[in-house]
N, C-alpha and C positions, 0 to 999 in steps of 0.2 A: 204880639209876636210878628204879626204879617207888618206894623210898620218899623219892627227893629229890621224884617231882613229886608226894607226895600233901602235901611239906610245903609245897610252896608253895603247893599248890590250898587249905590250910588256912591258910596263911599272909596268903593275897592275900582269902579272908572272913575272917578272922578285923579284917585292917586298916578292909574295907570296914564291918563293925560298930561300930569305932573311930570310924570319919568322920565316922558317921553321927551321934550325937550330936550331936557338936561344929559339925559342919555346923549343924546346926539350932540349937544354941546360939547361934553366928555370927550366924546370921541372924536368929533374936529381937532380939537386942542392938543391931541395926542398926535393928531396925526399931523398938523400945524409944529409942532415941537418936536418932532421925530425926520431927519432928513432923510429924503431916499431918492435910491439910487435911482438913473435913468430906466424905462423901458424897454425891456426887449421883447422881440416875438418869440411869440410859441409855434409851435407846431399844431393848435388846436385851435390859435387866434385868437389867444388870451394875454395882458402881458404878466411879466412875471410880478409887478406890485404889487398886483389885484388880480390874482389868478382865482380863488373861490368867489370874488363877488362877480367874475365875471361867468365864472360857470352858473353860477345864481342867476343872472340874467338869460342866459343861454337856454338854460332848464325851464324857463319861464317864457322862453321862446319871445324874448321882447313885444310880445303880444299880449294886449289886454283880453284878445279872447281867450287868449288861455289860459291870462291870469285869474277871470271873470272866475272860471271851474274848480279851481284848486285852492284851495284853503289853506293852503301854506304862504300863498302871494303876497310878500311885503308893500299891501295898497290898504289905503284908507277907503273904506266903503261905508256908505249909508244905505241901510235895505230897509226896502219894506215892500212885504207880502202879505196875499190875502186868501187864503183858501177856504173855498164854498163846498159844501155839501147840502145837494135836498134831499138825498136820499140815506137813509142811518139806519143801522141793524137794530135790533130792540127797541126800537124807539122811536116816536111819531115826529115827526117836522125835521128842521133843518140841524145844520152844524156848521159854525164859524171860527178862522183861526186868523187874527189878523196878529201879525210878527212886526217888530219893529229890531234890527238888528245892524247897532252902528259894529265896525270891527275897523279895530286897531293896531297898524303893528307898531311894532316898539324895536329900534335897534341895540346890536349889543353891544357892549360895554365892559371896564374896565371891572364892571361888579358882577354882571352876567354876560359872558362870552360866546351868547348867542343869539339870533333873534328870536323876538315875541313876535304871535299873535296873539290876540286879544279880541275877543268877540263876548257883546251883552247880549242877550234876549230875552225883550220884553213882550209875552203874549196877553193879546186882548181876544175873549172865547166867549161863544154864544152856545149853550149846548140842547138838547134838543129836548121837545116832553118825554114823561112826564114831570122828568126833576130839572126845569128849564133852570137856566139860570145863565147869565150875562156880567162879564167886566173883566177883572185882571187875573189874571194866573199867574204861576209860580215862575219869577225872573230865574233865567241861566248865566252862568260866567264861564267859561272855557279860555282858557291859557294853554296855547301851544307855544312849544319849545323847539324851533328850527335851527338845525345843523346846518352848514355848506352842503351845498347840491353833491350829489352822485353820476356818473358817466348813464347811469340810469333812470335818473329819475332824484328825488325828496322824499325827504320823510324827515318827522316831529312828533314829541311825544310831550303829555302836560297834564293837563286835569281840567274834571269839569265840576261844576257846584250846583247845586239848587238851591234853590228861598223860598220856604213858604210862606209866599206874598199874597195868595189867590184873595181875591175879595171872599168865595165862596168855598163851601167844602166841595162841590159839585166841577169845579175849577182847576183844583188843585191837590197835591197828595198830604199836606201837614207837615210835610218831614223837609227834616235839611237833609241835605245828600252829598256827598261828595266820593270820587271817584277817578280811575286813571283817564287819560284817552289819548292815542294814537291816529297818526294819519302815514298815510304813502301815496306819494302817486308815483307813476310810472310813464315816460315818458320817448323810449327809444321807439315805440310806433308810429310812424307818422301821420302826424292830424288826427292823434289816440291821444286822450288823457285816462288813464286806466288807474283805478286806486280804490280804498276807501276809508271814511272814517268813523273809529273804533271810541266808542264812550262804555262805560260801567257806572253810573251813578248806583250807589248805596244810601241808604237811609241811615246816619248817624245820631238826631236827637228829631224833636218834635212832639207832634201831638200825639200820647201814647194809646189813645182811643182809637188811632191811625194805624191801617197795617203798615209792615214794614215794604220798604221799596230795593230791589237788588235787579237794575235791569240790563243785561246786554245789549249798547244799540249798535247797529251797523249801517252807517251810507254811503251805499256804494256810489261810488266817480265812474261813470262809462259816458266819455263825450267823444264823441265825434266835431273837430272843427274845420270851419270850409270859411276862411276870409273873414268877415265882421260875425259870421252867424255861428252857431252852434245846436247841437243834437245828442241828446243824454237822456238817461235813464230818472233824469229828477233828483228833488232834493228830502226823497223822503228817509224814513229809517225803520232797516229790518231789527224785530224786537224778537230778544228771548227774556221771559220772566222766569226768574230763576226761582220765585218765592211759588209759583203755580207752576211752572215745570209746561209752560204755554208758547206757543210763535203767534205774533203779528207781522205778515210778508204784505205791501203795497206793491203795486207796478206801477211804474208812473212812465210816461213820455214828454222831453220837454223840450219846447227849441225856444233859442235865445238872439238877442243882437244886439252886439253893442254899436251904441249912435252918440255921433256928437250933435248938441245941440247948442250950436254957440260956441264957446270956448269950454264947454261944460259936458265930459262924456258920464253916459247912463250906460246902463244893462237892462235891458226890458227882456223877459218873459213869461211863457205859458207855458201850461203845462196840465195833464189829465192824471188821474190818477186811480185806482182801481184797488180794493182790500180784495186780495187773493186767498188771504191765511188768518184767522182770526180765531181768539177764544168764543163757543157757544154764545155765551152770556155778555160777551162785551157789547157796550154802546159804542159803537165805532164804523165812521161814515163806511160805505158802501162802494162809493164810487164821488168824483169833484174836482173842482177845478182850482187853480190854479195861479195867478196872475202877480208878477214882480215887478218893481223897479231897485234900480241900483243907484245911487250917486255914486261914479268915481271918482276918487281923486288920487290919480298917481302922481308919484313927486318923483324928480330927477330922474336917473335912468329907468326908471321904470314907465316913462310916460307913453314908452314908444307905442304905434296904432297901426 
């Protein structure tokens, strides 16, 4: 089972990097074969050929720090994060969550008339005694579906999946899951990114020896941006279990920067974090840190810095 879903988790990016091309090939060619008219101005400083891709830029505030925060940003990213815990609720020793999370966008097209994001992740877990156990957990797929920007802000709605890839039971939940997810952000504050984003994964097939999984997540977007750096609430997620009728609340604080190094811009940050709200009996860290890096790589008008 865990190696049919890690092929399909590789199978279903492996496709989405296929699209992607063609996709935008698609839509050269259309726009290459379609003459148009001269530009005029707007009254908003938009011209009229390209008036939503310009308000898409705008809403994104031609800034990579504010695209770093938003999850709707049509930028190609490499991430990977690490977060420590030495201190765990019911349970002796440490906690590790190391993330590896490429994200894709994908433009739209003559076949889907909006853009994709596209984000994998892949968790590598260390969990703590007495039921230690160490290596892969359950791969995520999430497809957002992005509209033209709003006078206020974005928003995207799509779905998200899980694989039961865990190496271990101790790792992972057994079940496939699939489910809605939403996102907003909100943007007429200045140097405020305000949003958040909304997943429901469900349990649909798996190991039947397995409870069922039906969970509310919530991660909240609250940045503050000031030039290269950045100041947010983190990138945790508020949970309601709907199958235990339970809250898990994190607090987390995070600041960021983005640096060029070279010709090559990253996103580096840190971040603390704190379990506020948790079920009695959960194994689940206490209190940890934090630590990211970003590859970005913005393409054409999104490069701007």
């Amino acid at each position: 089972m865990r190696c049919v879903a890690a092929a399909v988790a590789a199978l279903v990016l492996a496709a989405s990097l296929a699209l992607r091309p063609a996709m935008a090939r698609q839509g050269s060619e259309s726009s290459a074969d379609t003459p148009k008219p001269a530009a005029q101005a707007t009254p908003e400083g938009k011209d009229s050929e390209s008036g939503s891709t310009q308000t898409r830029v705008h809403k994104h505030g031609e800034s990579l720090t504010a695209q770093a925060g938003d999850p709707t940003a049509p930028l190609v990213q490499l991430q990977l994060t690490d977060f420590h815990a030495a201190s765990v609720r019911n349970a002796g020793g440490s906690y590790n969550l190391l993330n590896f999370q490429p994200v894709l966008p994908i433009p739209k097209s003559d076949v889907i008339p909006v853009e994709q994001v596209v984000r994998l992740t892949v968790p590598v877990l260390s969990t703590p005694h007495p039921d230690h156990a160490r290596g892969l957990g359950d791969i995520s797929f999430f497809d957002l579906f992005v509209p033209s920007a709003r006078e206020w802000g974005i928003w995207g709605g799509g779905f998200t999946m899980v694989l039961p890839t865990a190496a271990d039971d101790q790792l992972g939940s057994g079940k496939y899951q699939l489910g809605p997810a939403f996102t907003v952000v909100y943007y007429r504050k200045k140097n405020w990114q305000i949003g958040a984003v909304v997943q429901n994964p469900v349990s649909v097939a798996g190991d039947g020896d397995r409870p069922g999984v039906s969970q509310l997540q919530i991660q909240p977007i609250i940045n503050y941006l000031r030039g290269d750096w950045y100041f947010g609430a983190g990138d945790f997620n508020i949970i309601w279990d709907w199958k235990r009728s339970e809250a898990t609340v994190p607090l987390a604080f995070q600041v960021g920067r983005i640096t060029k190094i070279g010709q090559q811009t990253f996103n580096f940050s840190a971040e603390v974090a704190w379990t506020a709200v948790s079920p009695d009996d959960a194994v689940i860290p206490r209190w940890g840190v934090r630590l990211g890096v970003v590859w970005m790589l913005p393409e054409g008008r999104h490069a701007s810095h």
